[in-house]
C-alpha positions as CSV (number, residue, x, y, z in Angstrom):
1,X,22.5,-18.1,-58.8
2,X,23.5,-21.1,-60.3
3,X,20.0,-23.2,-60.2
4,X,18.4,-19.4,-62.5
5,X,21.2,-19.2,-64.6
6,X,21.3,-22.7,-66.1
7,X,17.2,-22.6,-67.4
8,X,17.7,-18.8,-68.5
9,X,21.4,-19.9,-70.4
10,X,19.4,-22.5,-71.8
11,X,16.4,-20.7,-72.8
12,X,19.3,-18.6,-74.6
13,X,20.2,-21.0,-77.2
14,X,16.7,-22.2,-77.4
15,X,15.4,-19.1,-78.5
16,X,18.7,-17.6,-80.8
17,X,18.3,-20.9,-82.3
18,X,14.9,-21.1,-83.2
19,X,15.4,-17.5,-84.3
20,X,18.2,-18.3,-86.2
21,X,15.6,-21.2,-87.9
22,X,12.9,-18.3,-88.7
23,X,15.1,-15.5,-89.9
24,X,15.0,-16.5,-93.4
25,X,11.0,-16.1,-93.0
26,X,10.5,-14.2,-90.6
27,X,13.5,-11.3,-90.9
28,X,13.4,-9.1,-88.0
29,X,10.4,-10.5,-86.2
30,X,12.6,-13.9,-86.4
31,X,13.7,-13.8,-82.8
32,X,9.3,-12.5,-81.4
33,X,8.7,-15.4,-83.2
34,X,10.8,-17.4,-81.5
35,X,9.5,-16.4,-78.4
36,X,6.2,-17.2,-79.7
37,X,7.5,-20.9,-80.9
38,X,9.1,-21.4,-77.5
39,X,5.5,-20.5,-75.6
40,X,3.3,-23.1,-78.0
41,X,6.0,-25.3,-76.7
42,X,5.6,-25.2,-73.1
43,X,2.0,-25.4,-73.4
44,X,2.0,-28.4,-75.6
45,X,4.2,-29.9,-73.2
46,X,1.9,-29.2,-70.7
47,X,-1.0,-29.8,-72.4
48,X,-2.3,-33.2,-70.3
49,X,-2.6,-30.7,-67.6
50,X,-5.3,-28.8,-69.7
51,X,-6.9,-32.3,-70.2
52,X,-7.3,-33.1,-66.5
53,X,-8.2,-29.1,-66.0
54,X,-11.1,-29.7,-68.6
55,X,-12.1,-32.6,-66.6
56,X,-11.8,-30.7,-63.5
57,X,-14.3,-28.5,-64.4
58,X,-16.9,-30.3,-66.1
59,X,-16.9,-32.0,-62.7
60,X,-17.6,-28.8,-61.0
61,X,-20.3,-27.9,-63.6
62,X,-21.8,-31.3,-62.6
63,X,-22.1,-30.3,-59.0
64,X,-23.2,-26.5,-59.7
65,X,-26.7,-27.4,-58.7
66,X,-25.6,-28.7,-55.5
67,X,-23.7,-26.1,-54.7
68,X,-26.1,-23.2,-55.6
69,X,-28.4,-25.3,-53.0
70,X,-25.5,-25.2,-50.3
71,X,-24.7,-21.6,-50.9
72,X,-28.6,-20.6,-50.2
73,X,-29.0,-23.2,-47.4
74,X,-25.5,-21.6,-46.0
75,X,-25.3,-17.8,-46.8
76,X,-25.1,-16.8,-43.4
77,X,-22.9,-19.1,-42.3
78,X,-19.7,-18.7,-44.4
79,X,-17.6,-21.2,-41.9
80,X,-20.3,-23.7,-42.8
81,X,-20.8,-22.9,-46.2
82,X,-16.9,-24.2,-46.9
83,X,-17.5,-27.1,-44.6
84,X,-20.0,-28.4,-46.7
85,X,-18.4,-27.1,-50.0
86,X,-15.2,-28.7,-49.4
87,X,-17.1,-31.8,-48.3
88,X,-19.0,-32.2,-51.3
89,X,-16.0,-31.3,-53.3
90,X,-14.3,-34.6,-51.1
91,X,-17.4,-36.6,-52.3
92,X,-17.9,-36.5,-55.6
93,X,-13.9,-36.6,-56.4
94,X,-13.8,-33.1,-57.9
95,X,-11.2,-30.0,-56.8
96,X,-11.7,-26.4,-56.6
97,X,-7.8,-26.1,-57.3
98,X,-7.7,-28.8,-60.5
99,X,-8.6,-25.3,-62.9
100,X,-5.4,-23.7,-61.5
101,X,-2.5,-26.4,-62.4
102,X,-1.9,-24.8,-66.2
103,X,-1.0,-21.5,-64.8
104,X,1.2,-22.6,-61.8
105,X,3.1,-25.3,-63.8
106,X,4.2,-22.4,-66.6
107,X,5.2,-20.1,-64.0
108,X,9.0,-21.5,-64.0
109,X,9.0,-21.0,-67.7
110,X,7.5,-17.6,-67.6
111,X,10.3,-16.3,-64.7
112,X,12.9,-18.0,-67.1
113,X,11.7,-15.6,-70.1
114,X,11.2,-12.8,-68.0
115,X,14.9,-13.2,-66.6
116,X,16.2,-13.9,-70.3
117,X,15.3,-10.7,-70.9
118,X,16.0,-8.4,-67.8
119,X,19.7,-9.9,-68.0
120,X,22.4,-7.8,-69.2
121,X,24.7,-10.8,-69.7
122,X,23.9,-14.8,-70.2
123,X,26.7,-17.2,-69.1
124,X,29.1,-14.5,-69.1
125,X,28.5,-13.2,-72.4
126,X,26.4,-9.8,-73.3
127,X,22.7,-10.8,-74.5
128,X,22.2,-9.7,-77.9
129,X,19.2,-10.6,-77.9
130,X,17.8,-7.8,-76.0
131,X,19.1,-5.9,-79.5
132,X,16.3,-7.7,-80.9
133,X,12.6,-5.7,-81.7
134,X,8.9,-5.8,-82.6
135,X,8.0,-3.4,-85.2
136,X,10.5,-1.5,-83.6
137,X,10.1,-1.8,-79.9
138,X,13.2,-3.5,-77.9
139,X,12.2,-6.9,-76.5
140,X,14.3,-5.7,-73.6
141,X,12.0,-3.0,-72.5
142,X,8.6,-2.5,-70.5
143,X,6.0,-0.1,-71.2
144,X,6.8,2.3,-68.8
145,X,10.9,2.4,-70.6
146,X,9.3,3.1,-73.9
147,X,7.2,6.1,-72.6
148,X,9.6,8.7,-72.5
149,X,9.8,8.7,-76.6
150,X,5.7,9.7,-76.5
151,X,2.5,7.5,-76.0
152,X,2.1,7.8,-79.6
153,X,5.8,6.6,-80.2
154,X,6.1,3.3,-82.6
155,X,7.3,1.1,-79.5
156,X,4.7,2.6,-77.4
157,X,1.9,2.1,-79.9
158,X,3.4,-1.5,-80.1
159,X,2.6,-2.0,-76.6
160,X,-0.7,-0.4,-76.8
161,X,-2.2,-2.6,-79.6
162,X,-0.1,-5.8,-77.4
163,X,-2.2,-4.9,-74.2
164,X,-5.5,-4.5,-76.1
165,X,-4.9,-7.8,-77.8
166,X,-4.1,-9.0,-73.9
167,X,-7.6,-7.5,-72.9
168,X,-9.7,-9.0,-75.9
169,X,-8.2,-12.7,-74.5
170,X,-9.0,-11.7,-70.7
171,X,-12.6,-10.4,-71.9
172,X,-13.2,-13.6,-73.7
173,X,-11.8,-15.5,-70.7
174,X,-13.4,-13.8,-68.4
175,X,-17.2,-13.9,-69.7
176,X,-16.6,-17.9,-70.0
177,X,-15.8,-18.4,-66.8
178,X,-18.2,-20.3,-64.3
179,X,-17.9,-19.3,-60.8
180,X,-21.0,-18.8,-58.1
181,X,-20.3,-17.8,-54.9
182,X,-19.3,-14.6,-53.1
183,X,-15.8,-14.3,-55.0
184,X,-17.4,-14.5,-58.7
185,X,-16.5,-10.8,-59.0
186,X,-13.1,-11.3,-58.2
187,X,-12.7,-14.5,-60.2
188,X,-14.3,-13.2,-63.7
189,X,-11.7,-9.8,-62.5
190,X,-8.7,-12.1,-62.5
191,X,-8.2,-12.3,-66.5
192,X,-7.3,-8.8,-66.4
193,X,-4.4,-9.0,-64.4
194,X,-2.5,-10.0,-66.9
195,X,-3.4,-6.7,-68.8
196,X,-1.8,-4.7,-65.7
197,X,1.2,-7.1,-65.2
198,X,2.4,-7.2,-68.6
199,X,2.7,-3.3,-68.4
200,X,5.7,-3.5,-66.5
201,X,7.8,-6.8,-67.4
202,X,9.8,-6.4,-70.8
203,X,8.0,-7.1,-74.2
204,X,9.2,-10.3,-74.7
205,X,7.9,-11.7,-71.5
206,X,4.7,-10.1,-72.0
207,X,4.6,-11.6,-76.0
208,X,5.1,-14.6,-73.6
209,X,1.7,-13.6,-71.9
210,X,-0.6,-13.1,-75.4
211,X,0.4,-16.1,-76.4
212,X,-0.1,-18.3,-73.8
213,X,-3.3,-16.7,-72.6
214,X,-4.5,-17.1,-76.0
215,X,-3.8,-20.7,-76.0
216,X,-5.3,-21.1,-73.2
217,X,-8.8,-19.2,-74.3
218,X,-8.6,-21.5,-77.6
219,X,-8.0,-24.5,-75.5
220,X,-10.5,-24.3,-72.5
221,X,-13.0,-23.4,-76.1
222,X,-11.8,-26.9,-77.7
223,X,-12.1,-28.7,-74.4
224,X,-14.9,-28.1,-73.2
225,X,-17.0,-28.0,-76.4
226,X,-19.9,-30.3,-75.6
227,X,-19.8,-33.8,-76.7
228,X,-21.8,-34.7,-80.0
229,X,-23.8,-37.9,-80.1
C-alpha cells in the first residue's frame, strides 16, 4: 500500500543513513543506534506535546481534592459520578485525555519502524538492514524467533536484559503515576504492557519502545519537577 510504503521507504534511508554516520563509532551497533537516534527524534519533535501533557496534569493534580470529594459523595452512583467528573473536568478547563496525546501521536512512527523491520523488501529492493544485530541478536526478529537457539542463547539473553530494562521504566512509570478512582489498578498496570508487547514485535521496534518510554519517564520527571521560588 502506497500511503505504508512511502513512511517505511523513507524511514529506510533515514535510518541506513544515520547508521552509515555512526559506523565509524559505533561499528556494528551503528545501525541500534540509529534506531535509537531516529526515536530521540520523534520525541523531540513532539516534545510541545509533553509540555501541554505536563500542564495537563498538573491541572488534574489541582482538582484531585475535588475529585476525591465527588468520588465519596458519588461511589454508588457511577453514572453520576462521571457526570460530575466530566463536569468539573468542563469547568476548570482541564482533560482526562490531555496525558494520552504523546503516546497516540508516536504511534504512526512506531508502526513505520515496526513495518521497517517485518519487511522483506523496501521499495523493491531486499532490506539489508534486517542483516543488522545487537550483541548479536537480528534486529529482524522477536523474542519468540530467537527461542529456538536456547533461553540462555546470546540473542535471547539480549532480549531478556531489553525486557528487564523495559520493566525497570514501566516500574518507575508506574509508581509515579497519579490516578484515584476505581480504574487506578488498571492505570498504574498499563506501563507493563509494553513489557508483554515488545516480546513479540522484532528487536528493533521494541529498541524503539526502551527508548521512548525512557524518554518519556525522564521527561514527565523534568516536567513536572516542582517550581523553585
Amino acid at each position: 500500500m502506497f500511503l505504508i510504503d512511502t513512511p517505511v521507504s523513507a524511514a529506510h534511508d533515514l535510518v541506513s543513513a544515520l547508521a552509515s554516520t555512526l559506523e565509524p563509532v559505533a561499528g556494528g551497533l551503528a545501525t541500534a543506534g540509529a534506531i535509537i537516534v531516529f526515536t530521540v527524534a520523534v520525541r523531540l519533535l513532539l516534545s510541545p506535546l509533553a509540555v501541554a501533557q505536563a500542564r495537563g496534569e498538573r491541572a488534574r493534580a489541582a482538582l484531585m481534592p475535588k475529585m476525591r470529594a465527588l468520588h465519596a459523595r458519588h461511589a454508588k452512583n457511577p453514572e453520576r459520578l462521571r457526570r460530575e467528573l466530566a463536569d468539573l473536568y468542563a469547568s476548570e478547563g482541564a482533560s482526562p485525555m490531555a496525558g494520552c496525546l504523546p503516546s497516540l501521536a508516536q504511534l504512526p512512527f512506531f508502526f513505520v519502524m515496526y513495518r521497517l523491520f517485518v519487511s522483506a523488501s523496501v521499495a523493491g529492493h531486499p532490506n539489508l538492514l534486517l542483516a543488522h544485530t545487537l550483541f548479536g541478536a537480528p534486529l529482524g526478529q522477536n523474542l519468540i524467533g530467537v527461542l529456538g537457539a536456547g533461553l540462555f542463547s546470546g540473542p535471547a539473553l539480549v532480549f531478556l536484559v531489553l525486557l528487564a530494562l523495559l520493566a525497570t521504566v514501566a516500574w518507575w512509570t508506574s509508581r509515579r503515576l497519579t490516578v484515584e478512582g476505581p480504574l487506578k489498578p488498571f492505570v498504574r498496570l498499563l506501563p507493563f504492557a509494553t513489557v508483554a508487547f515488545a516480546a513479540f514485535v522484532p528487536l528493533a521496534a521494541a529498541l524503539y519502545l526502551l527508548t521512548t518510554t525512557t524518554w518519556t519517564a525522564l521527561e514527565r520527571t523534568i516536567l513536572q519537577r516542582p517550581a523553585t521560588a
